[in-house]
ROVEX-25438 format. One record per residue (C-alpha): residue number from 0; residue in three letters; x, y, z. Coordinates in Angstrom, 2 decimals, m for minus. Layout:
<nodes>
+-----+------+---------+---------+---------+
:  nr : rest :      xx :      yy :      zz :
+-----+------+---------+---------+---------+
: NUM :  ALA :       X :       Y :       Z :
...
+-----+------+---------+---------+---------+
</nodes>
This chain:
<nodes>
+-----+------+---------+---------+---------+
:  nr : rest :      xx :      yy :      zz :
+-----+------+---------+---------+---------+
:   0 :  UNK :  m41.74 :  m11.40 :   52.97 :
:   1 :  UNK :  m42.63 :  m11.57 :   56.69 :
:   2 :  UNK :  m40.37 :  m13.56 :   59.30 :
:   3 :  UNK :  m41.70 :  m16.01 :   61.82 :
:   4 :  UNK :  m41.16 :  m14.21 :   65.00 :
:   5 :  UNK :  m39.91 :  m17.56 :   66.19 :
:   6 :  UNK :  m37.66 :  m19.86 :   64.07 :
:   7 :  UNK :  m36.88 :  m16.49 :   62.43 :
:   8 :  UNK :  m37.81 :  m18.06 :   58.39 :
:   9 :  UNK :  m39.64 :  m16.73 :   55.57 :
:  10 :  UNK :  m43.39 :  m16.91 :   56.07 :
:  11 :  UNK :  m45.40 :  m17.98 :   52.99 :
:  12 :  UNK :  m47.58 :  m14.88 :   51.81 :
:  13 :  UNK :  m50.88 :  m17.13 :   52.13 :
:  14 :  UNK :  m52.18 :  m20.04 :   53.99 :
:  15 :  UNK :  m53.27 :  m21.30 :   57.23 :
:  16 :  UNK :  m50.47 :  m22.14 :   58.73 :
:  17 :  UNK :  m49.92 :  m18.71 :   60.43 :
:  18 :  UNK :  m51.14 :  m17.54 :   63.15 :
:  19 :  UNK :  m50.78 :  m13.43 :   64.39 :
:  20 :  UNK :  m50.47 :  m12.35 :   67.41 :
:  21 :  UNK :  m53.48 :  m10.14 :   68.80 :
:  22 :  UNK :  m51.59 :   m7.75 :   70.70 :
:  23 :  UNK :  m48.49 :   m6.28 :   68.12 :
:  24 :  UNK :  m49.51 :   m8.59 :   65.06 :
:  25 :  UNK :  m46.16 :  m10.74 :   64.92 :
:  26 :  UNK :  m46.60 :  m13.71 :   62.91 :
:  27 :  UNK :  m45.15 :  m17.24 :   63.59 :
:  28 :  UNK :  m45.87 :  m20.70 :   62.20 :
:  29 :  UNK :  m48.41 :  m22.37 :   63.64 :
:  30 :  UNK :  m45.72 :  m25.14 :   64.40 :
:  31 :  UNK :  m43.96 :  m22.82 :   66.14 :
:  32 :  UNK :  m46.91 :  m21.57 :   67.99 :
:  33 :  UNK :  m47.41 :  m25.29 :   69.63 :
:  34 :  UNK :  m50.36 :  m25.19 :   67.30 :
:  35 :  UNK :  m51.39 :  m28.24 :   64.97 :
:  36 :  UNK :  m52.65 :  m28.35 :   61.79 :
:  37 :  UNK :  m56.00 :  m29.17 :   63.21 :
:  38 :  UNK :  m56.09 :  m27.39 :   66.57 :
:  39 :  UNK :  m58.35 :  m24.65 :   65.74 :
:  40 :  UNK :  m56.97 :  m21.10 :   66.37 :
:  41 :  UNK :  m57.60 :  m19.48 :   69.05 :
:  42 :  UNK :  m59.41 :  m15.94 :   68.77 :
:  43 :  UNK :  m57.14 :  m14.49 :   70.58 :
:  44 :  UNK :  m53.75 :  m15.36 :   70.60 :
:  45 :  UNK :  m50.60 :  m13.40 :   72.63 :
:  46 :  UNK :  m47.14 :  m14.35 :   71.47 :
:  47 :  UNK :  m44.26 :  m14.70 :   73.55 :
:  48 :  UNK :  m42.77 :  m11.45 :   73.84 :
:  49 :  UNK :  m46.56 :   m9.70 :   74.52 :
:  50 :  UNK :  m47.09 :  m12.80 :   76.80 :
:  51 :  UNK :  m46.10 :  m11.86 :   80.66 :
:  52 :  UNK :  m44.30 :  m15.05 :   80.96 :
:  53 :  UNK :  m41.04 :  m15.69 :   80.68 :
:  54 :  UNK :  m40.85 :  m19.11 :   78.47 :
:  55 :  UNK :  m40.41 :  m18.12 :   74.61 :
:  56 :  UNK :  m43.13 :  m20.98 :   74.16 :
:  57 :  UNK :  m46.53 :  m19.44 :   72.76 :
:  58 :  UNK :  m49.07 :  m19.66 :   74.90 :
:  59 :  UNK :  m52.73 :  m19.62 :   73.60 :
:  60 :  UNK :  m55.67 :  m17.89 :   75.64 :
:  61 :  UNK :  m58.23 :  m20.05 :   76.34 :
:  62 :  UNK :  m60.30 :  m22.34 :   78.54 :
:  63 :  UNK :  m58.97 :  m24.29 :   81.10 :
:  64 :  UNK :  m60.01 :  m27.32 :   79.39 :
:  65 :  UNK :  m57.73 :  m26.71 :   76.41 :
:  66 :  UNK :  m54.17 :  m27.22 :   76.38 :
:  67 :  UNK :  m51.56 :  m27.27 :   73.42 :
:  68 :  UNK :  m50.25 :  m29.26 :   70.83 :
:  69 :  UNK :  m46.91 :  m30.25 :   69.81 :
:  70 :  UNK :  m46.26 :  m29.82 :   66.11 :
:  71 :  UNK :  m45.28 :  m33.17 :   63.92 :
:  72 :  UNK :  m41.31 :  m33.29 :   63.71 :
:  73 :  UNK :  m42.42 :  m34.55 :   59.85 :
:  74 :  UNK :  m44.05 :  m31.35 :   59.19 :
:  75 :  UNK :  m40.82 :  m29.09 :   59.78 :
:  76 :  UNK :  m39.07 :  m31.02 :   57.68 :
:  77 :  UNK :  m40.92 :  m30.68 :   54.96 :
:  78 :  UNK :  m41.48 :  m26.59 :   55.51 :
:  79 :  UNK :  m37.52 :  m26.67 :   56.16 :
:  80 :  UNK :  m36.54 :  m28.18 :   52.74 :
:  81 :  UNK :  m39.29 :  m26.56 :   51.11 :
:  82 :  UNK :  m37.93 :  m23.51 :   52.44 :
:  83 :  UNK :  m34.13 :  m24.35 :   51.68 :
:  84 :  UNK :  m35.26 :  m25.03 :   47.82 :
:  85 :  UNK :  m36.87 :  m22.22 :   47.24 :
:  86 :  UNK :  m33.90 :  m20.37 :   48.95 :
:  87 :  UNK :  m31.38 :  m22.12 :   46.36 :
:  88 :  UNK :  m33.98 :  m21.39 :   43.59 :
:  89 :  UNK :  m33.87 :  m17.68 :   44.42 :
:  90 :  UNK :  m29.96 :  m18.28 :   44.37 :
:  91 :  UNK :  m29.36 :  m19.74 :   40.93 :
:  92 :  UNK :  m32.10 :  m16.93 :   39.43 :
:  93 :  UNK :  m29.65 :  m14.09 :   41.09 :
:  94 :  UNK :  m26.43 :  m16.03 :   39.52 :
:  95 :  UNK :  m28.75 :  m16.36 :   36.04 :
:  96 :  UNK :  m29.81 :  m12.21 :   36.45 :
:  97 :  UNK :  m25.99 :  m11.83 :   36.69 :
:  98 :  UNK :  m25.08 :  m13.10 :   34.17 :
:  99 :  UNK :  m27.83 :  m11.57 :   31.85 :
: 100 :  UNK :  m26.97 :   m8.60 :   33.48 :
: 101 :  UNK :  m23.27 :   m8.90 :   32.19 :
: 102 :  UNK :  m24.26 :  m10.39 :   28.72 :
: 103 :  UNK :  m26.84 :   m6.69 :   28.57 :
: 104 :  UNK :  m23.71 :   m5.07 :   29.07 :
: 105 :  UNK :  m21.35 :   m6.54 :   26.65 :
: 106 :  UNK :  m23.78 :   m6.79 :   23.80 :
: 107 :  UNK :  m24.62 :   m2.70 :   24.71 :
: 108 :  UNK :  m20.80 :   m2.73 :   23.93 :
: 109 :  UNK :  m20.83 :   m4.44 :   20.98 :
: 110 :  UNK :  m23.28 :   m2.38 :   19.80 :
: 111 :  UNK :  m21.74 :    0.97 :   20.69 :
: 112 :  UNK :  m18.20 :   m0.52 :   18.79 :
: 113 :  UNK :  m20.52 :   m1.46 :   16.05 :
: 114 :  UNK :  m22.24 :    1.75 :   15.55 :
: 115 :  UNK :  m18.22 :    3.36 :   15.74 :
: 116 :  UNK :  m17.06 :    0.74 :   13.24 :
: 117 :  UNK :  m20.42 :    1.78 :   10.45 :
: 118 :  UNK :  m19.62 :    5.75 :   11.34 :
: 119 :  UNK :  m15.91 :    4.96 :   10.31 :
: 120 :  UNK :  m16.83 :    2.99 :    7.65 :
: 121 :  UNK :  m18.83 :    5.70 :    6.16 :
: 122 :  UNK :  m16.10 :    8.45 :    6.99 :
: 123 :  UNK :  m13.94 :    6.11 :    4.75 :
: 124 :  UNK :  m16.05 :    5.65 :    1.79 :
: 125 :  UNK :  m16.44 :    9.41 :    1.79 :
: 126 :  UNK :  m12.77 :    9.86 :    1.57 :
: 127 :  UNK :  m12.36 :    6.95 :   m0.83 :
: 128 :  UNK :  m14.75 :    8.55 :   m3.30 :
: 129 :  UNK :  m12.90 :   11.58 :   m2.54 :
: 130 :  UNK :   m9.61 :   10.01 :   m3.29 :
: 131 :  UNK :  m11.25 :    8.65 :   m6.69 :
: 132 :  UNK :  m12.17 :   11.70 :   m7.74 :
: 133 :  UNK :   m8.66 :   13.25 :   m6.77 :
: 134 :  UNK :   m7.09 :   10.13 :   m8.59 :
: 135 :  UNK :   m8.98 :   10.73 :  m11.65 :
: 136 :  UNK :   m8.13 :   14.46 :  m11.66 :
: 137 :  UNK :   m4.20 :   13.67 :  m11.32 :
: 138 :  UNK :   m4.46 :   10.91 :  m13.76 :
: 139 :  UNK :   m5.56 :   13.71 :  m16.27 :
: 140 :  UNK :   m3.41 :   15.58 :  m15.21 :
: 141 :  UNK :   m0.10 :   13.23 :  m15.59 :
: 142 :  UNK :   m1.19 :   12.47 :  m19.32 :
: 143 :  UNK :   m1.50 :   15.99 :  m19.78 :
: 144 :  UNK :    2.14 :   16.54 :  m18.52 :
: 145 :  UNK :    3.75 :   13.70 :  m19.77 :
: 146 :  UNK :    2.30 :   14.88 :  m23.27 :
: 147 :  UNK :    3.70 :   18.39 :  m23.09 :
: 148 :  UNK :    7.26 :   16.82 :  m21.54 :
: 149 :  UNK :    7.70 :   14.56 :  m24.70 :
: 150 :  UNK :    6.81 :   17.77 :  m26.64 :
: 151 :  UNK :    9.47 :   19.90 :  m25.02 :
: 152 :  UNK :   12.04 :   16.47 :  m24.89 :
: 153 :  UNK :   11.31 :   16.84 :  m28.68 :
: 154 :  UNK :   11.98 :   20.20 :  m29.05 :
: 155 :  UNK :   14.94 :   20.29 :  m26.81 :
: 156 :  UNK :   16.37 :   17.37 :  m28.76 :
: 157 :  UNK :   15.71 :   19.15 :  m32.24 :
: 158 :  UNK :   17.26 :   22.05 :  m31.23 :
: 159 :  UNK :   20.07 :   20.42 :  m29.40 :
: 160 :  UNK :   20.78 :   18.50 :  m32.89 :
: 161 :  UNK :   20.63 :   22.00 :  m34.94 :
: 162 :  UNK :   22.87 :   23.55 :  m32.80 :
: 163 :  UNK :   25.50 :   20.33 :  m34.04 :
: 164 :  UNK :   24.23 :   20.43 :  m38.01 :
: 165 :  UNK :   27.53 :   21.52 :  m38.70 :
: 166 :  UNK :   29.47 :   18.80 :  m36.97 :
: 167 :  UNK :   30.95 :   15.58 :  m37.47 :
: 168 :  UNK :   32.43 :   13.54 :  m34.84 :
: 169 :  UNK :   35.77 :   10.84 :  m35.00 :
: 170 :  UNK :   36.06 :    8.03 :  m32.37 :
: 171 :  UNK :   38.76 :    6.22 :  m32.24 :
: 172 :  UNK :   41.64 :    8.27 :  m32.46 :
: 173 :  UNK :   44.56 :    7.65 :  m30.29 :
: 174 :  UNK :   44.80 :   10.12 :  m27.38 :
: 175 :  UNK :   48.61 :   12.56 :  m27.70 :
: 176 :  UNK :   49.89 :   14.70 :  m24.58 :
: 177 :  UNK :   50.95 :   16.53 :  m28.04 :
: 178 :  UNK :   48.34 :   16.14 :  m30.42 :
: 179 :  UNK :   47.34 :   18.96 :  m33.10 :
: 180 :  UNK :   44.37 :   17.57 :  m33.80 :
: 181 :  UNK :   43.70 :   20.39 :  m36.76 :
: 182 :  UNK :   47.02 :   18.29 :  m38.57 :
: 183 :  UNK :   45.06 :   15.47 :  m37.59 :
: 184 :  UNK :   41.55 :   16.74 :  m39.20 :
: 185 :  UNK :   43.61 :   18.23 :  m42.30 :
: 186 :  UNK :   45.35 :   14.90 :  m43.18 :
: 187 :  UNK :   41.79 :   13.36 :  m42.68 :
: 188 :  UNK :   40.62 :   15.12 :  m45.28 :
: 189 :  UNK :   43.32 :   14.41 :  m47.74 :
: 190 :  UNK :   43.24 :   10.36 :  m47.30 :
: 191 :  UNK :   39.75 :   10.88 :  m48.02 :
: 192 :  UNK :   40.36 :   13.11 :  m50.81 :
: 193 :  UNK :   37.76 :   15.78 :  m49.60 :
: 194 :  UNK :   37.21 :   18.44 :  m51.13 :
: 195 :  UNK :   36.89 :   20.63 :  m48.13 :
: 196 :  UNK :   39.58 :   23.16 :  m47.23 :
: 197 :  UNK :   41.39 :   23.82 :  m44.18 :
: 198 :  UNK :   39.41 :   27.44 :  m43.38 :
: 199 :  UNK :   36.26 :   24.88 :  m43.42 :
: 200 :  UNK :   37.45 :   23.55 :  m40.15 :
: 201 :  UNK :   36.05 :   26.14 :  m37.49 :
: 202 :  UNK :   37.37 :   23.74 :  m34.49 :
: 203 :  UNK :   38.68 :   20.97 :  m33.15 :
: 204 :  UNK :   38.00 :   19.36 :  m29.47 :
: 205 :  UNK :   37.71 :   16.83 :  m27.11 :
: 206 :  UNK :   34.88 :   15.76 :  m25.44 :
: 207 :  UNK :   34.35 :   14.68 :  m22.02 :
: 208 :  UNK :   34.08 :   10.66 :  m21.52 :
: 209 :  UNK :   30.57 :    9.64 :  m20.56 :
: 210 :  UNK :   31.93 :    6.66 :  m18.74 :
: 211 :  UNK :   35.25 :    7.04 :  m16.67 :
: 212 :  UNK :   35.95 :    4.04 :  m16.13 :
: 213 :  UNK :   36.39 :    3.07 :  m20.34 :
: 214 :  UNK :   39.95 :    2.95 :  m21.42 :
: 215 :  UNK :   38.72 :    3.92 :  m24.82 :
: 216 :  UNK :   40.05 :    7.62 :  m25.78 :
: 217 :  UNK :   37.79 :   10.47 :  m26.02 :
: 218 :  UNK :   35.72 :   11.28 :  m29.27 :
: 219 :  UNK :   37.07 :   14.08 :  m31.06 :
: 220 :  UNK :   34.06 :   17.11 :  m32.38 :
: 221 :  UNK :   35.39 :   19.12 :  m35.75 :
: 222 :  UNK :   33.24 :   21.91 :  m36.42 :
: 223 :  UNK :   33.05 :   22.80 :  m40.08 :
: 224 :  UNK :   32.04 :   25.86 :  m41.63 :
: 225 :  UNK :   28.97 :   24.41 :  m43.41 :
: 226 :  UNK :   26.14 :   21.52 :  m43.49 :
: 227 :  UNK :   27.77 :   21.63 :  m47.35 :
: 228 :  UNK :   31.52 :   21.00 :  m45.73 :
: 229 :  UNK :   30.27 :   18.21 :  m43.29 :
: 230 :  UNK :   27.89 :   16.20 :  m45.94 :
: 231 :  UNK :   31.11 :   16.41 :  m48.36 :
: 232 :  UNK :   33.97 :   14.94 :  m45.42 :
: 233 :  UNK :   31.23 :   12.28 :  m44.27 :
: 234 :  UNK :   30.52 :   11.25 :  m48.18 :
: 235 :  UNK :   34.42 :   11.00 :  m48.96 :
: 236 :  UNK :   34.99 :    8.99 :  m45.97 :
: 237 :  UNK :   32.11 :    6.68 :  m46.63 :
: 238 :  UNK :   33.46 :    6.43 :  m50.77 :
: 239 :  UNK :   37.21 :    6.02 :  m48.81 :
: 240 :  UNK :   35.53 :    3.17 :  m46.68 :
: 241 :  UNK :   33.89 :    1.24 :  m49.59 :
: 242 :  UNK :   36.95 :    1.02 :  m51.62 :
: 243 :  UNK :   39.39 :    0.20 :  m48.96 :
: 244 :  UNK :   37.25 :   m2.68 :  m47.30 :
: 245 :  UNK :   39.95 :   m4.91 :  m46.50 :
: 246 :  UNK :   41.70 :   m1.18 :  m45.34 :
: 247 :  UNK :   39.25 :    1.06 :  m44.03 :
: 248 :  UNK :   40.33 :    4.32 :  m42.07 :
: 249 :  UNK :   42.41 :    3.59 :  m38.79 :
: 250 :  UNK :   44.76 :    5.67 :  m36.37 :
: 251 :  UNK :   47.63 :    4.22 :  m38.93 :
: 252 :  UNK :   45.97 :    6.50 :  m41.88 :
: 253 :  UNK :   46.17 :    9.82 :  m40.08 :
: 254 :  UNK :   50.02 :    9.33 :  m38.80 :
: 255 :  UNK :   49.47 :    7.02 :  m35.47 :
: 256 :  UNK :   52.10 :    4.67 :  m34.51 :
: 257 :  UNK :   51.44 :    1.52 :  m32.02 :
: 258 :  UNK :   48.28 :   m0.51 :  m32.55 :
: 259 :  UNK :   46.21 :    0.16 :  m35.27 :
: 260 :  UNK :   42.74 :    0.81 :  m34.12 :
: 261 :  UNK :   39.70 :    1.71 :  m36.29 :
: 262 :  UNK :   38.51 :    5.51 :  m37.27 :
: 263 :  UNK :   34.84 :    6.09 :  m37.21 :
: 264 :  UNK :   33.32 :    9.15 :  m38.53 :
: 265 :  UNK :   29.64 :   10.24 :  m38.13 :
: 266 :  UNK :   27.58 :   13.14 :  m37.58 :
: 267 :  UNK :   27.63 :   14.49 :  m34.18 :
: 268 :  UNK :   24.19 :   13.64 :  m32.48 :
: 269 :  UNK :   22.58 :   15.14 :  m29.67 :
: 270 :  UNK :   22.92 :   13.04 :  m26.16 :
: 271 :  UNK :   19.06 :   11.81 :  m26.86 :
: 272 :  UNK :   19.92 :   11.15 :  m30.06 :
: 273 :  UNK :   22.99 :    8.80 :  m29.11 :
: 274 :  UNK :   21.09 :    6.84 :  m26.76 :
: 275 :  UNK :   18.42 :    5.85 :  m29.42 :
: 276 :  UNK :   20.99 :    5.79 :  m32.26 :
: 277 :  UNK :   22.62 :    3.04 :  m29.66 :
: 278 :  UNK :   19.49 :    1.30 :  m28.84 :
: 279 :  UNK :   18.38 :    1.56 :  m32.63 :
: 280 :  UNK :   21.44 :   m0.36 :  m34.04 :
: 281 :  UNK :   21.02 :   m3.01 :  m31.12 :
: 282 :  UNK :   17.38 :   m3.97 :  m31.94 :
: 283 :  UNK :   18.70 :   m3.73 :  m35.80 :
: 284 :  UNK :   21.04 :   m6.54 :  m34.39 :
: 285 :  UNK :   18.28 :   m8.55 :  m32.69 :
: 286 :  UNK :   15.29 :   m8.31 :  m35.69 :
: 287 :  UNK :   17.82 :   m8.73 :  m38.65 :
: 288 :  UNK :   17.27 :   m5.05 :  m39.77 :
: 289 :  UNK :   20.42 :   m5.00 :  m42.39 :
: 290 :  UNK :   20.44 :   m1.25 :  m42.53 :
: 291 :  UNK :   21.16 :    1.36 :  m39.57 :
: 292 :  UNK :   21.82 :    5.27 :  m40.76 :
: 293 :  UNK :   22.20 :    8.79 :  m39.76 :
: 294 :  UNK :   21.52 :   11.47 :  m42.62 :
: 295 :  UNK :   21.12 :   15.60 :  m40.83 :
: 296 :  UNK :   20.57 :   14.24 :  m37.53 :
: 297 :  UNK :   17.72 :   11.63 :  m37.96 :
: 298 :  UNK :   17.82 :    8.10 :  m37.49 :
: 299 :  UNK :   17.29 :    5.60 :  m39.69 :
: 300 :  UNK :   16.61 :    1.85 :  m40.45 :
: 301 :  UNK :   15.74 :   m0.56 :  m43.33 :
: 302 :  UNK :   15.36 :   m3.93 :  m43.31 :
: 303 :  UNK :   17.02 :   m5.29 :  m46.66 :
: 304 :  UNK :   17.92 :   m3.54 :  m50.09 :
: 305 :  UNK :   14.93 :   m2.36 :  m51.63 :
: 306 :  UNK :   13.03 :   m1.84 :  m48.69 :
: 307 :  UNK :   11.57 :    1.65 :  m47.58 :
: 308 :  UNK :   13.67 :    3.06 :  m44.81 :
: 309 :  UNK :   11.68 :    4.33 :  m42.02 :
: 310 :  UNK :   12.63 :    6.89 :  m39.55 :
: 311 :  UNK :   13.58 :    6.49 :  m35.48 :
: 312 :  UNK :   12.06 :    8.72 :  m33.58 :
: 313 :  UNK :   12.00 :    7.89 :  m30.48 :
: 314 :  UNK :   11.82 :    4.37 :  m28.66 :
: 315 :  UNK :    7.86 :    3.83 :  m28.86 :
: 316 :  UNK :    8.90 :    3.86 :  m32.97 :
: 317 :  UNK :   11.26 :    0.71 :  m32.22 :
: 318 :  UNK :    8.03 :   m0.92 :  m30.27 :
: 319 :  UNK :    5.61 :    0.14 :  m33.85 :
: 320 :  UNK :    8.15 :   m1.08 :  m35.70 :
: 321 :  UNK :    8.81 :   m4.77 :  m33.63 :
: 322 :  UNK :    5.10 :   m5.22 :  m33.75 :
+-----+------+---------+---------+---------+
</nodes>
C-alpha cells in the first residue's frame, strides 16, 4: 500500500480522495493537498517537493480566480481512527497467524510422535508374536524335559534302591567311641532268634547324619549276604516286635547301658525313597491311613484291614490317592 507523501499514512487502494501529483506521481490525501471533498481536482496538480516553493503546503495550478480549501478537522478524524482500526485489526490477525502458526507446528509434532509411537507399536507386536511362538516352542520343550527327568529320577531311584536290596538299616542305637557294631548285629540276630549266620553279615557302618545339628546318633547300614538273609532278620524282628509289645527291641536288648531308647529296623531306602517314605507316613497320619509299609524297596499304604494296599510312587500318587 502507497503512503501519502504528506502525513506519511496508508493510502486506501481506491477512491477519490487522492490526488497524484503530475510531475513524479506522489500521492497524498486530498486533505492533505488543501483540497475538499468537493473542490474539483485540478488537471494538473504539482506537489510540494516538484513545486519551486519552499512551503510543504500543496499548491494547485490554476486560475487566478481559484484559491484553496482547508480540509474539515472532522474528516481527519474519522480517516485517522479508521486508519488506527484497521492498523489494530491487521495486529490481532498477525497475533491470531502466530498462533496458528505455532498450533501447525505442534500438531506436525504430534503427528510425527504419533506416526513413531504406531511404527513402535508394530515393531512390538512383531516381537510379541515372535515371543509367542518362542514361548510355545519352550513350553514344549519343558514338558518334554521334565518328562524324560522324572524318567531318569525314576531310574536313578530304582537303581539306587537295587544297589541297597541287600540291606537293612537300625536307628536308634547308642553311639560307642568303642563300639563293634558286628557284636552288636550278631546279638541282634540272636534276640530275634534269626536264623541268619554271622558270614551273612558282609558289613557294618555308619552313615553320615543328614542334619548336624540332631543329637540323635547316626543310623547304622548291615549289609547281608542275601535279599533271603535280609527278608529273614526284618521278619524275626517284626515276629520279636509283636510278641514283646509292652517290650519291643531297644539299645537295652543288644547290651546298652544308660537310657533305654527304641531300636528300629527297616530296609535301607534310597535318599528319594526316604523322603517319600517320610512324607507317605505323614499324610497316612493326616487321612487316617492305618497302614504304612516297606516290602523290597517299595512303598506302601492301606487304609484299614481288609483293604487293598496300594503302592507310593512318587508324591503325585499321594495327590491320586487324597482325591
Amino acid at each position: 500500500m502507497a503512503k501519502c507523501g504528506g502525513c506519511g499514512k496508508f493510502l486506501p487502494t481506491t477512491g477519490t480522495d487522492i490526488i497524484v501529483c503530475s510531475k513524479c506521481d506522489s500521492q497524498y490525501h486530498r486533505e492533505c493537498a488543501r483540497l475538499t471533498r468537493t473542490n474539483k481536482a485540478p488537471r494538473e496538480w504539482v506537489c510540494p517537493a516538484c513545486s519551486s516553493k519552499k512551503s510543504r503546503t500543496p499548491q494547485t495550478v490554476t486560475d487566478a480566480s481559484s484559491s484553496s480549501a482547508q480540509s474539515s478537522p472532522v474528516d481527519t478524524g474519522i480517516l485517522q481512527a479508521i486508519e488506527s482500526a484497521v492498523a489494530r485489526q491487521f495486529e490481532k490477525f498477525d497475533k491470531k497467524f502466530a498462533e496458528l502458526s505455532k498450533d501447525l507446528a505442534f500438531l506436525r509434532e504430534i503427528g510425527e510422535r504419533v506416526a513413531a509411537l504406531s511404527s513402535l507399536c508394530d515393531g512390538l507386536q512383531t516381537q510379541i508374536h515372535s515371543s509367542k511362538d518362542q514361548y510355545l516352542k519352550l513350553e514344549v520343550e519343558n514338558r518334554v524335559l521334565r518328562s524324560t527327568v522324572q524318567d531318569l529320577s525314576t531310574r536313578l531311584t530304582f537303581v539306587e534302591q537295587q544297589s541297597r536290596q541287600n540291606n537293612i538299616e537300625i536307628t536308634g542305637l547308642p553311639e560307642n567311641k568303642s563300639e563293634n557294631l558286628i557284636t552288636t548285629v550278631v546279638q541282634l540276630k540272636s534276640i530275634v532268634s534269626s536264623s541268619i549266620k554271622e558270614s551273612d553279615i558282609v558289613s557294618v557302618v555308619r552313615t553320615r547324619k543328614t542334619d548336624k545339628n540332631s543329637n540323635r546318633p547316626r543310623a547304622v547300614v548291615v549289609k547281608l549276604s542275601s535279599i533271603k538273609a535280609r527278608d529273614d532278620l526284618l521278619a524275626s524282628v517284626t515276629k520279636f516286635n509283636r510278641a514283646n509289645k509292652d517290650g519291643k527291641l531297644s539299645s537295652q536288648h543288644l547290651g546298652y547301658g544308660g537310657t533305654v531308647s527304641p531300636v528300629f529296623v527297616a530296609e535301607h531306602l534310597s535318599p528319594a525313597n526316604k523322603i517319600l517314605h517320610a512324607e507317605t507316613r505323614k499324610f497316612a497320619r493326616e487321612k487316617g491311613f492305618k497302614f504304612v509299609w516297606v516290602r523290597d524297596g517299595r512303598i506302601l499304604v492301606r487304609k484299614h484291614e481288609g483293604a487293598p494296599a496300594k503302592q507310593i510312587r512318587n508324591l503325585d500318587s499321594l495327590k491320586v490317592l487324597q482325591e
